[in-house]
Backbone as JSON Lines, residues from 0, in Angstrom:
{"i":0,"aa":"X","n":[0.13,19.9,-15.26],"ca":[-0.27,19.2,-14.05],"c":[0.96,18.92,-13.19]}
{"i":1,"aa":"X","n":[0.96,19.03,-11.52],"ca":[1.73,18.84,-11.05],"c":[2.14,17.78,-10.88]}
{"i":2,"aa":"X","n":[1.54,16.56,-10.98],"ca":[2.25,15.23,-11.07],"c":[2.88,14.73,-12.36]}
{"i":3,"aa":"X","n":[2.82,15.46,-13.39],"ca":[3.5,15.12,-14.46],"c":[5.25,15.77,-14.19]}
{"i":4,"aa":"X","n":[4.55,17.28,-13.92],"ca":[6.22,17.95,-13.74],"c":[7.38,16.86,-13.24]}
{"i":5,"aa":"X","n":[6.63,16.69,-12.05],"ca":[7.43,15.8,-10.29],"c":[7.62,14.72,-11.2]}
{"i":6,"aa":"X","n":[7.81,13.99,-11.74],"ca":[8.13,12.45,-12.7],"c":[8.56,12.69,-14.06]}
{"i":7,"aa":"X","n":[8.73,13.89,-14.48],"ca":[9.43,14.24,-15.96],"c":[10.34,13.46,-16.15]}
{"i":8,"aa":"X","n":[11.14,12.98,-15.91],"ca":[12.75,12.27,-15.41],"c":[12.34,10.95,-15.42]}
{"i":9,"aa":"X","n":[11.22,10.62,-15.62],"ca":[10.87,9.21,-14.92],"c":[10.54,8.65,-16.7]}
{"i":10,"aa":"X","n":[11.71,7.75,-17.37],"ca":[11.42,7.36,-18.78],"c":[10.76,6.09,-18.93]}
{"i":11,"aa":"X","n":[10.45,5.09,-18.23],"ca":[9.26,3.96,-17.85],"c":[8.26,4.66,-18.39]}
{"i":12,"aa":"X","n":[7.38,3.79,-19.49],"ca":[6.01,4.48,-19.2],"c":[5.33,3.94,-18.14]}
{"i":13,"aa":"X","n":[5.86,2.31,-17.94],"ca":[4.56,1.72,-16.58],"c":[4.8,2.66,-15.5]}
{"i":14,"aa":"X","n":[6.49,3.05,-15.02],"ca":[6.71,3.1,-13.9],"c":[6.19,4.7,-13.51]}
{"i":15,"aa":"X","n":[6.41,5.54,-14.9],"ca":[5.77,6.7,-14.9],"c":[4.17,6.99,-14.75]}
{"i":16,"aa":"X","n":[3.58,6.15,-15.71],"ca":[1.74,6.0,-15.49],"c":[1.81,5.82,-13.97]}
{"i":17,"aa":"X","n":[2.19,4.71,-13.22],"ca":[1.93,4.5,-12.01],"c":[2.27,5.7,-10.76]}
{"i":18,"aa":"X","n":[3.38,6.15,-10.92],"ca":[3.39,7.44,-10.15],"c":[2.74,8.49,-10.04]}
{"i":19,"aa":"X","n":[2.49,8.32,-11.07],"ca":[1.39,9.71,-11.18],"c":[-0.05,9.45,-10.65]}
{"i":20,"aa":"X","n":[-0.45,8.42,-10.95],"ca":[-2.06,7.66,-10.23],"c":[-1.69,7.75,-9.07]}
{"i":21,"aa":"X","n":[-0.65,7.18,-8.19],"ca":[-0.04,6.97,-7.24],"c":[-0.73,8.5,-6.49]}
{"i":22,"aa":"X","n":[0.6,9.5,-7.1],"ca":[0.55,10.85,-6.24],"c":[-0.64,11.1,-6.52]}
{"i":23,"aa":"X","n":[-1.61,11.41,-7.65],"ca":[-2.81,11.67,-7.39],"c":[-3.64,11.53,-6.27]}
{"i":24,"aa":"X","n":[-3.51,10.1,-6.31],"ca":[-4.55,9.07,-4.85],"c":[-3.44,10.1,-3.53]}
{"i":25,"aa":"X","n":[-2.42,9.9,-3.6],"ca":[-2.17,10.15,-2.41],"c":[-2.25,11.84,-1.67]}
{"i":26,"aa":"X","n":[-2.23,12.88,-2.84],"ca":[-2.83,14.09,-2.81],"c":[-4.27,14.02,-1.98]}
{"i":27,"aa":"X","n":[-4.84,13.03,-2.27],"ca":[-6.38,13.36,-2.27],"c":[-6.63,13.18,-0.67]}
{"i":28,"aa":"X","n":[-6.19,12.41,-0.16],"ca":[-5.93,11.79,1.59],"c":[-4.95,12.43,2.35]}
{"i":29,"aa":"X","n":[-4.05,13.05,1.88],"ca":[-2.4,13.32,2.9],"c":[-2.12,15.07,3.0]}
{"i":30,"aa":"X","n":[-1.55,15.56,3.83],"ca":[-1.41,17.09,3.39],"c":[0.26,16.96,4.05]}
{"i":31,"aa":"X","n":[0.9,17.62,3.52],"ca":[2.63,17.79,3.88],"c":[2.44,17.99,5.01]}
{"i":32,"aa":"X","n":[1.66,18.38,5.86],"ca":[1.87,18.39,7.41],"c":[1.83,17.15,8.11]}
{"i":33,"aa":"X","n":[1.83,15.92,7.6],"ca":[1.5,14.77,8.49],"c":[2.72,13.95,8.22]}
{"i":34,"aa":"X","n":[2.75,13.24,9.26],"ca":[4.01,12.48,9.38],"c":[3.54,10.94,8.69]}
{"i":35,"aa":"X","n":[4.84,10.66,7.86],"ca":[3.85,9.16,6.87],"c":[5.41,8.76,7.06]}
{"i":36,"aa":"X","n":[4.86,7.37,7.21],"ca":[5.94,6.1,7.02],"c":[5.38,5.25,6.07]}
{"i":37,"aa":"X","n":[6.64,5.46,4.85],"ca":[6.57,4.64,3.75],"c":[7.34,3.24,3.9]}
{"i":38,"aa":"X","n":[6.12,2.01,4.07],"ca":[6.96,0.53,4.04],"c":[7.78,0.37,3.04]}
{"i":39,"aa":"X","n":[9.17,0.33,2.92],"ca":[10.44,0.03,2.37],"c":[11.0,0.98,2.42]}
{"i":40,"aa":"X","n":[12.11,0.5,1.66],"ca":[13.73,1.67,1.46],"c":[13.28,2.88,0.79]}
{"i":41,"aa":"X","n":[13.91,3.85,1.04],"ca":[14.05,5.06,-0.07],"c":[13.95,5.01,-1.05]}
{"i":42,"aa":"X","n":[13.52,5.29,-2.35],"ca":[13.15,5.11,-3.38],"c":[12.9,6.73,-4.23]}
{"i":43,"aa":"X","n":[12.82,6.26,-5.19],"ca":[12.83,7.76,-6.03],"c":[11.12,8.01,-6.31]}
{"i":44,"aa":"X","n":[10.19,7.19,-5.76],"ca":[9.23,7.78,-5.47],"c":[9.07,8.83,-4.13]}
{"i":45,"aa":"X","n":[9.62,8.16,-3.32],"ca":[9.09,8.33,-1.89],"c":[10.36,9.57,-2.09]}
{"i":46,"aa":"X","n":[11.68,9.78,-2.41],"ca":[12.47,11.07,-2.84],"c":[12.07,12.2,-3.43]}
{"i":47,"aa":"X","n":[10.84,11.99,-4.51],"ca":[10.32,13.18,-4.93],"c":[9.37,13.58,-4.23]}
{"i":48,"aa":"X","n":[8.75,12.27,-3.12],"ca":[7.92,13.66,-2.66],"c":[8.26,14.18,-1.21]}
{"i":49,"aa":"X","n":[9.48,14.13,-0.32],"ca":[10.08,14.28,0.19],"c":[10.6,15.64,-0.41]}
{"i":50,"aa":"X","n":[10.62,15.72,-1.46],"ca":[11.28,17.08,-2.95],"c":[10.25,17.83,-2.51]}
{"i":51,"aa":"X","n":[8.78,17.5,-2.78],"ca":[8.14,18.65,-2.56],"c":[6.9,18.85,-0.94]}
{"i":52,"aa":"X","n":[8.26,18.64,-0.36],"ca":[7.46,18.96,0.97],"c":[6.79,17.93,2.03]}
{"i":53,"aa":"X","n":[6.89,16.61,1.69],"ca":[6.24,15.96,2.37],"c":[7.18,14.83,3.26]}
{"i":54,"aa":"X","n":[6.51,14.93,4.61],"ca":[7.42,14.63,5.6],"c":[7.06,13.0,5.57]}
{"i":55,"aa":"X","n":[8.45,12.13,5.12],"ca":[7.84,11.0,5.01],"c":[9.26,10.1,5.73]}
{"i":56,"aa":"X","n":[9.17,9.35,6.26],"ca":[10.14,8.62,6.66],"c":[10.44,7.35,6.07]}
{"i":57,"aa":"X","n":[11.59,6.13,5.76],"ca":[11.44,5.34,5.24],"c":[11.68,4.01,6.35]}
{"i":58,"aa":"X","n":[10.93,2.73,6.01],"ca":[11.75,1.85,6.77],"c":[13.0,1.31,6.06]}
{"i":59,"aa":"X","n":[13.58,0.26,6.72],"ca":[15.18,0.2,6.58],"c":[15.9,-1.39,5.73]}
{"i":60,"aa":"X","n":[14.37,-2.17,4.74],"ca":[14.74,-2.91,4.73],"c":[14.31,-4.05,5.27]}
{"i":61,"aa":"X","n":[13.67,-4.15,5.98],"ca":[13.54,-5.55,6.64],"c":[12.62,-6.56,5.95]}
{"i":62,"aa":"X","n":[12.64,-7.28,6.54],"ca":[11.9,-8.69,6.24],"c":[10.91,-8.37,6.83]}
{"i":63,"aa":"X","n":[9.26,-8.15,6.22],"ca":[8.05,-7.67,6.69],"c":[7.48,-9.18,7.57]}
{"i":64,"aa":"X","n":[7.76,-9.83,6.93],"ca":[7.08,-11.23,7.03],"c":[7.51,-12.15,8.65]}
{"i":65,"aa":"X","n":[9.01,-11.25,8.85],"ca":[9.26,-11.61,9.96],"c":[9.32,-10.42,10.95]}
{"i":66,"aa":"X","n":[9.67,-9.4,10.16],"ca":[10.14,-8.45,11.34],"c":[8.98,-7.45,10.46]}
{"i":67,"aa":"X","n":[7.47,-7.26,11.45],"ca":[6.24,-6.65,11.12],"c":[6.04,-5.56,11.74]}
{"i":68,"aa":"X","n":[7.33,-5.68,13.07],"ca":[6.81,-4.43,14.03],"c":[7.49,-3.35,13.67]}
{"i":69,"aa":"X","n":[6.63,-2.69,12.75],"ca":[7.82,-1.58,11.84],"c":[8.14,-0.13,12.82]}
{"i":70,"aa":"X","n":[7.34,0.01,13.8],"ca":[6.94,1.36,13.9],"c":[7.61,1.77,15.4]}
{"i":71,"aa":"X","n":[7.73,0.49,16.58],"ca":[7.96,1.22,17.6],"c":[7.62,2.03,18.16]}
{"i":72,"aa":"X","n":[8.31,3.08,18.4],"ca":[7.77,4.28,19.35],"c":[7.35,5.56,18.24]}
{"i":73,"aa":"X","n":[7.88,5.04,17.35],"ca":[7.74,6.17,15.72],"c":[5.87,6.44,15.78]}
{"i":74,"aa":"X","n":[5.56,7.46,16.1],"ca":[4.33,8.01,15.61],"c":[4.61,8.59,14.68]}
{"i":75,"aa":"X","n":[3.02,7.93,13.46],"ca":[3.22,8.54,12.03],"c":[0.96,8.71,12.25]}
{"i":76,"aa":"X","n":[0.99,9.68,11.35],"ca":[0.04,9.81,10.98],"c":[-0.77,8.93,9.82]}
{"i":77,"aa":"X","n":[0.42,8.28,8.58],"ca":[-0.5,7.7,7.69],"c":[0.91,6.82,7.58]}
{"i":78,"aa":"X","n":[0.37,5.48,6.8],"ca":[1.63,4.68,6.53],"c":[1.33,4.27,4.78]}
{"i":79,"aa":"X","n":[2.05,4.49,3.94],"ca":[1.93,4.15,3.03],"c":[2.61,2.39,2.54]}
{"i":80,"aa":"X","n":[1.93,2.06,1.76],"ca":[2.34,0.77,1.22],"c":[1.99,0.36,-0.07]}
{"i":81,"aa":"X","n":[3.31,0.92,-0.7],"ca":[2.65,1.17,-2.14],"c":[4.15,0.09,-3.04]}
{"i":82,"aa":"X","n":[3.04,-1.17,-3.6],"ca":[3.11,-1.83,-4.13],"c":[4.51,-3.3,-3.32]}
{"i":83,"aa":"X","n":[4.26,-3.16,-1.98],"ca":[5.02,-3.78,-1.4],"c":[4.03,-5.15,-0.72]}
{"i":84,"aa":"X","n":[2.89,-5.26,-0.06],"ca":[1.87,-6.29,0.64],"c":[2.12,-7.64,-0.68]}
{"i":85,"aa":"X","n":[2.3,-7.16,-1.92],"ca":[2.23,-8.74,-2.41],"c":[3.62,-9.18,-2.42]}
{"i":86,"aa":"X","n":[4.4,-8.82,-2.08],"ca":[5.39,-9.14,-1.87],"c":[5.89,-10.27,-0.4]}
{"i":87,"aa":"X","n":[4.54,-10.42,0.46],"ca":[4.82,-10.81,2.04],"c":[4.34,-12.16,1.3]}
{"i":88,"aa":"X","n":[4.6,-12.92,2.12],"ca":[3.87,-14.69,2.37],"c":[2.9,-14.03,3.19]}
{"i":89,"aa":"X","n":[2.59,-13.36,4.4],"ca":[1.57,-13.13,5.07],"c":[1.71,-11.35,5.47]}
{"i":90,"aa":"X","n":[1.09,-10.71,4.6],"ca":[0.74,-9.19,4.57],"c":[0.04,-8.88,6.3]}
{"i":91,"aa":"X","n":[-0.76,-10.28,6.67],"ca":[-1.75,-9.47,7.5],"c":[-1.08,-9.37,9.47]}
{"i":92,"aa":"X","n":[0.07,-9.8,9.47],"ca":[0.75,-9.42,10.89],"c":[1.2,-7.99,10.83]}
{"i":93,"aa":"X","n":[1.81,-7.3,10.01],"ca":[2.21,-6.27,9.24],"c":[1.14,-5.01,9.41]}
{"i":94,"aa":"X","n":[-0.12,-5.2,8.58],"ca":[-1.24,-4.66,8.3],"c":[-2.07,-4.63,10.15]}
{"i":95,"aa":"X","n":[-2.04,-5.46,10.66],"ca":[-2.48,-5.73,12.08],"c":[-1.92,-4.53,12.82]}
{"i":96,"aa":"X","n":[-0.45,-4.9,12.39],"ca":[0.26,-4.15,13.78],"c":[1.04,-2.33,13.32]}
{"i":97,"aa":"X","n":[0.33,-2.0,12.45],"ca":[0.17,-0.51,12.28],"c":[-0.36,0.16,13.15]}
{"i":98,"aa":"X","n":[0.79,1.09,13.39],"ca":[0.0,1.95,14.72],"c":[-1.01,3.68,14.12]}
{"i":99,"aa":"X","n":[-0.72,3.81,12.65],"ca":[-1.07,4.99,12.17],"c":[-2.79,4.77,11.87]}
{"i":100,"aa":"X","n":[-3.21,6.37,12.07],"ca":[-5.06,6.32,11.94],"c":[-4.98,6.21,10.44]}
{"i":101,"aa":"X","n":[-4.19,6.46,9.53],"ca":[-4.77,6.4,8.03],"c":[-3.86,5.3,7.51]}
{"i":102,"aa":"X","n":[-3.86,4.78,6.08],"ca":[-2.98,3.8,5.2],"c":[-3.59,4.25,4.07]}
{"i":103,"aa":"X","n":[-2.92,4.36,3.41],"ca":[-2.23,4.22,1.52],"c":[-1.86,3.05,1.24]}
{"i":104,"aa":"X","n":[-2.51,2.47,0.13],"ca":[-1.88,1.12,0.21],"c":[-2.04,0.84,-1.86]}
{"i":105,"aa":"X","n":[-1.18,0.2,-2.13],"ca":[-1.45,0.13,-3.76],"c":[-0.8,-1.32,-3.81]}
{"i":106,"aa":"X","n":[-1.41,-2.31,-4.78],"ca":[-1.53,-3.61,-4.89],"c":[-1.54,-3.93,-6.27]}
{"i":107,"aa":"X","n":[-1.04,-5.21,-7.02],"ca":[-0.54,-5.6,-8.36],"c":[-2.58,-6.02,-8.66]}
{"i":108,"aa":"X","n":[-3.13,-6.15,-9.16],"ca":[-4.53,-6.85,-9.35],"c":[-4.09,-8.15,-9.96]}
{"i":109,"aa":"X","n":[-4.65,-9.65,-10.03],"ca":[-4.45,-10.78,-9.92],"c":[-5.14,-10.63,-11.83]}
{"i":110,"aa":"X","n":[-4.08,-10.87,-12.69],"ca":[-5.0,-11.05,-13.84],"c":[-4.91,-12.37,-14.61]}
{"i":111,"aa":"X","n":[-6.68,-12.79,-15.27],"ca":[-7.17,-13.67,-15.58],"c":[-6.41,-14.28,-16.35]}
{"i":112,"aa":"X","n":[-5.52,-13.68,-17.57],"ca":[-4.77,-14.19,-18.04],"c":[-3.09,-14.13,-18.35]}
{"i":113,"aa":"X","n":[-2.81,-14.1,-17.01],"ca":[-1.09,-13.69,-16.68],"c":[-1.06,-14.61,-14.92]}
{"i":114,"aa":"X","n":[0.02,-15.63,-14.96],"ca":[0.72,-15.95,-13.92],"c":[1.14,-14.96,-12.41]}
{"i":115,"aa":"X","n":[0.97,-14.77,-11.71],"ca":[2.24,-13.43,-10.42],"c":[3.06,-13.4,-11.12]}
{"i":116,"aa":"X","n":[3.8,-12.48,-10.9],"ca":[4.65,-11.62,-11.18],"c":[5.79,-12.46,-10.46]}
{"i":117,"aa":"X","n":[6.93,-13.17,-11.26],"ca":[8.09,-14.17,-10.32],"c":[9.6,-13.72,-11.15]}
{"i":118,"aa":"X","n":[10.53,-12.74,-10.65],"ca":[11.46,-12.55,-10.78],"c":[12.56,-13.63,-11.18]}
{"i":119,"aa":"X","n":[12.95,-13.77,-12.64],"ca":[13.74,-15.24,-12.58],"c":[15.25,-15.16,-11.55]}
{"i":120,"aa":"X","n":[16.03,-14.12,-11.33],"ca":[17.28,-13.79,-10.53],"c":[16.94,-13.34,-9.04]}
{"i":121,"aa":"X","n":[15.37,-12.77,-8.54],"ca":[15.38,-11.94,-7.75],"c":[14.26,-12.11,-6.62]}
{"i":122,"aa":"X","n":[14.49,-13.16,-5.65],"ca":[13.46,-13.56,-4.88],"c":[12.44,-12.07,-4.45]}
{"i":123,"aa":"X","n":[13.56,-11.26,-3.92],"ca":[12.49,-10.08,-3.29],"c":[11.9,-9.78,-4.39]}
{"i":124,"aa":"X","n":[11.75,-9.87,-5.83],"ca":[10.86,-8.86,-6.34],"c":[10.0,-9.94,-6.89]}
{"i":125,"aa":"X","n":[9.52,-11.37,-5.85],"ca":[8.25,-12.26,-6.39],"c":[7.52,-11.66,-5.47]}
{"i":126,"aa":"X","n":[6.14,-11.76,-6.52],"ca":[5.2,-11.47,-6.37],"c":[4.26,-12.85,-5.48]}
{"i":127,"aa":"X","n":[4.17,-12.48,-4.44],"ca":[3.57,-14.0,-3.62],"c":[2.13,-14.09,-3.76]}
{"i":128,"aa":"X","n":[1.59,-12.47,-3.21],"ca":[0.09,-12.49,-3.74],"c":[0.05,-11.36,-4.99]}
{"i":129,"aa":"X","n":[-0.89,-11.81,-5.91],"ca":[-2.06,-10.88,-6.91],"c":[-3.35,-10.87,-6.49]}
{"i":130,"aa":"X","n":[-3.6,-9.76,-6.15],"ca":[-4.98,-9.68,-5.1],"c":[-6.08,-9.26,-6.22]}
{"i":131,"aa":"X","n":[-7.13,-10.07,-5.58],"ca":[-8.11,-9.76,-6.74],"c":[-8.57,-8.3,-5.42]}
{"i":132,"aa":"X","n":[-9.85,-7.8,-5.65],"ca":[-9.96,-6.97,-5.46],"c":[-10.69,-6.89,-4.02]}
{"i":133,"aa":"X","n":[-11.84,-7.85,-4.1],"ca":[-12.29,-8.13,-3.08],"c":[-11.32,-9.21,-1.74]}
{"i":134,"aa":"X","n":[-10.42,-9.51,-2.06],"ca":[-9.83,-10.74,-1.52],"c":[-8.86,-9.21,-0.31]}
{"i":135,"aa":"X","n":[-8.07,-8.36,-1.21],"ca":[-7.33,-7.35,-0.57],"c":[-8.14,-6.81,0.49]}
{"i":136,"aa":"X","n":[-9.76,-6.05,-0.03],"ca":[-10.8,-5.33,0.9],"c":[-10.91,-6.42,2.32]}
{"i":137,"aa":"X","n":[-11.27,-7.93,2.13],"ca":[-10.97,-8.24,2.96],"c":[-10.22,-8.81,4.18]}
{"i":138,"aa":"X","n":[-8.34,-8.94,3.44],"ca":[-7.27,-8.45,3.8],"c":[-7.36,-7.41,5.27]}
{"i":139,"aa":"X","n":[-8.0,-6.17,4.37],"ca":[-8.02,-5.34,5.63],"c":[-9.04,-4.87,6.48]}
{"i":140,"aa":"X","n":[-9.7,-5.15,5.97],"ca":[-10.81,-5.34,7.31],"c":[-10.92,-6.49,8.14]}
{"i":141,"aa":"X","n":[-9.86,-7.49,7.94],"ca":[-9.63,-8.5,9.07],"c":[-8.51,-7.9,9.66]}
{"i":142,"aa":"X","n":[-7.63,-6.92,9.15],"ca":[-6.19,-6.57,9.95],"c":[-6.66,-4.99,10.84]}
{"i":143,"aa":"X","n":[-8.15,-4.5,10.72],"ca":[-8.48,-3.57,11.23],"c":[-8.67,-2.31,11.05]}
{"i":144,"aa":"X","n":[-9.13,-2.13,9.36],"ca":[-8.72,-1.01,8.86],"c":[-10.43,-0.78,7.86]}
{"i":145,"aa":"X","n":[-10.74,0.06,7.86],"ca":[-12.23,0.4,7.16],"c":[-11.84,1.23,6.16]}
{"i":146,"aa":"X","n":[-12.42,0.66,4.35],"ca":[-11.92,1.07,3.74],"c":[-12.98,2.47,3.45]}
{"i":147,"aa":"X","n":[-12.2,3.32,3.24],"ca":[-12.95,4.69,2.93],"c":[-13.23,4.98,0.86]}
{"i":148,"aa":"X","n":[-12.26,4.4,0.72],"ca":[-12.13,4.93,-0.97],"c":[-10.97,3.98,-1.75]}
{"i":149,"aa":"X","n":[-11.5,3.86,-2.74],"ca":[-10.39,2.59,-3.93],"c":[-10.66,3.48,-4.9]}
{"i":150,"aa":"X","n":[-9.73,2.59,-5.26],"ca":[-9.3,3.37,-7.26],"c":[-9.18,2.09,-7.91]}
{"i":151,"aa":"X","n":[-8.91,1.52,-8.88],"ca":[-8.16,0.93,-9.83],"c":[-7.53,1.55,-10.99]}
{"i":152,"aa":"X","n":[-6.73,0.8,-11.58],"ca":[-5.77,1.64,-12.62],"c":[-5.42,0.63,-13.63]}
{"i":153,"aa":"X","n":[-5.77,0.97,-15.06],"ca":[-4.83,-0.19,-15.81],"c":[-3.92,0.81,-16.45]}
{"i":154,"aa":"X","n":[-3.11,-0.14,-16.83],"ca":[-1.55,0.21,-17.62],"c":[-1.77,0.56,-18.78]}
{"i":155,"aa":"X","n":[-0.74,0.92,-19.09],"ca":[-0.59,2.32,-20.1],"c":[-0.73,0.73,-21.44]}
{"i":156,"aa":"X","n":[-0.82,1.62,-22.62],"ca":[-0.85,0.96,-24.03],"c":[0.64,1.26,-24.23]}
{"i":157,"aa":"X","n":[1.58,0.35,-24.08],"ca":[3.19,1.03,-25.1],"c":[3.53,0.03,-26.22]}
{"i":158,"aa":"X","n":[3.06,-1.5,-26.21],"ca":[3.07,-2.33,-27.34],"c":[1.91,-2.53,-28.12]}
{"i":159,"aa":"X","n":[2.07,-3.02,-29.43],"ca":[0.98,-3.77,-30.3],"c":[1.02,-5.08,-30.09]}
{"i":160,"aa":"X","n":[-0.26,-5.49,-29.67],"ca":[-0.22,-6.93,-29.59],"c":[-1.68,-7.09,-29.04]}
{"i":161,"aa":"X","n":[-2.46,-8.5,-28.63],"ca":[-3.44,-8.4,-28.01],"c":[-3.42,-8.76,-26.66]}
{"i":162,"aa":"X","n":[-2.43,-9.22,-25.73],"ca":[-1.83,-8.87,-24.65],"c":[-1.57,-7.73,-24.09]}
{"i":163,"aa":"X","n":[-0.99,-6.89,-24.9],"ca":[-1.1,-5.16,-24.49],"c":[-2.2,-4.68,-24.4]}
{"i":164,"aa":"X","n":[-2.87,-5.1,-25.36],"ca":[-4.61,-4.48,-25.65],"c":[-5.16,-5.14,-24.56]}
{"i":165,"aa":"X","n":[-5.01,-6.49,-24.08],"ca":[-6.05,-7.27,-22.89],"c":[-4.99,-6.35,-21.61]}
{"i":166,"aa":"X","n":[-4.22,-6.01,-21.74],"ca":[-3.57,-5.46,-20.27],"c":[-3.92,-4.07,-19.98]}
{"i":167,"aa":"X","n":[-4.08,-3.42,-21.27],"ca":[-4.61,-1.74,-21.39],"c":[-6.25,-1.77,-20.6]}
{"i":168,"aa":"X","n":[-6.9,-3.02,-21.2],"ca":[-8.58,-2.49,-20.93],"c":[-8.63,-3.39,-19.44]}
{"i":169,"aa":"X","n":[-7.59,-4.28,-19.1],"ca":[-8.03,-4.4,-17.63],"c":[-7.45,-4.05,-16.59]}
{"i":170,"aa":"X","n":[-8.06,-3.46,-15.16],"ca":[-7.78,-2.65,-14.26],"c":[-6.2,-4.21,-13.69]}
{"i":171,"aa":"X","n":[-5.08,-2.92,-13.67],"ca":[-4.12,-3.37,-13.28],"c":[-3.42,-3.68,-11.77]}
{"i":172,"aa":"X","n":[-3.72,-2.46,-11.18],"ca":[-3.16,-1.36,-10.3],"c":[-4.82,-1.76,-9.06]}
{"i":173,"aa":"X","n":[-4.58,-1.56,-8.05],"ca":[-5.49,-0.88,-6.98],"c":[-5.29,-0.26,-5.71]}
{"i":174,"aa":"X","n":[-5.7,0.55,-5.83],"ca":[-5.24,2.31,-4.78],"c":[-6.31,1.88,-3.72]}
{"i":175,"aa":"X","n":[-6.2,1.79,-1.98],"ca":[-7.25,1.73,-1.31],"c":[-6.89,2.84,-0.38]}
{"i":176,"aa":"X","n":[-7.74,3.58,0.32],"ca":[-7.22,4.53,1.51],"c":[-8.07,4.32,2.41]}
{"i":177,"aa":"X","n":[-7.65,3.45,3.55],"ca":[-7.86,3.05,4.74],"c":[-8.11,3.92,6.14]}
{"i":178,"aa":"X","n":[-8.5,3.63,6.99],"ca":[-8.49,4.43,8.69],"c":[-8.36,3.48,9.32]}
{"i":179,"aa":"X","n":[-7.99,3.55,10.37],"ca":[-7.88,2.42,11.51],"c":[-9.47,2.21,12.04]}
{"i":180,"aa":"X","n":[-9.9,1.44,12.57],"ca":[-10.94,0.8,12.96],"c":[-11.05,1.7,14.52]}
């Protein structure tokens, strides 16, 4: 399978399971001919598929929460936002002010028995929202976006325990692919 090849290199199992769901979903919506702006820095996701053909641009860093107007005069065809929205205090100025007809968007799921996700050294990597599922859907259909298709995803099994086992059987991950309104 071609999404296994493209992530061979990738020794995470979460971070590996997730790429691959990832490129899947995003195969299914995108074709290398369209111009996509991926919200955040360069990354060795958004590098491999840049590897195989796909024209993707990155933003530069910023503070979403303050500085939302990502796009300017930049026409993109799809904007991806993959695993970055729980990261905002407020996702929906951001999500509003997208100028692209499609979105990719992938989100942490809020689980019943686990706290957000709070970095003890590393403010940027708290988790502000865990979106349950319906709470995200309507996220974006207040910021203007009609959802066409979701996924969910749970995480891989790599420990013994019944925490691993309650994290394996519940959906972790959620993939939505959006249009503009």
């Amino acid at each position: 399978m071609e999404s296994e090849k493209l992530f061979k290199d990738v020794k995470n199992k979460y971070l590996l399971h997730r790429y691959i769901k990832t490129f899947q979903f995003i195969e299914k919506f995108t074709t290398k001919d369209e111009l996509i702006l991926d919200l955040g820095t360069e990354n060795l996701f958004s590098n491999k598929l840049k590897g195989v053909g796909y024209n993707i641009s990155n933003t530069e860093g910023q503070d979403f929460d303050i500085d939302y107007i990502v796009q300017n005069n930049r026409i993109v065809d799809v904007t991806f936002a993959l695993e970055i929205l729980e990261h905002l205090v407020s996702p929906f100025p951001l999500l509003t002010n997208l100028k692209s007809k499609k979105l990719i968007a992938t989100v942490p799921l809020r689980l019943w028995f686990n706290t957000a996700y709070r970095h003890p050294k590393n403010e940027w990597d708290w988790h502000y929202h865990e979106f349950e599922s319906w709470q995200f859907d309507w996220l974006l259909r207040k910021s203007g976006w009609k959802i066409i298709y979701t996924e969910k995803w749970n995480s891989p099994l790599t420990k013994v325990g019944v925490r691993p086992i309650i994290r394996a059987l519940t959906p972790r991950y959620y993939a939505v692919y959006a249009e503009r309104i």
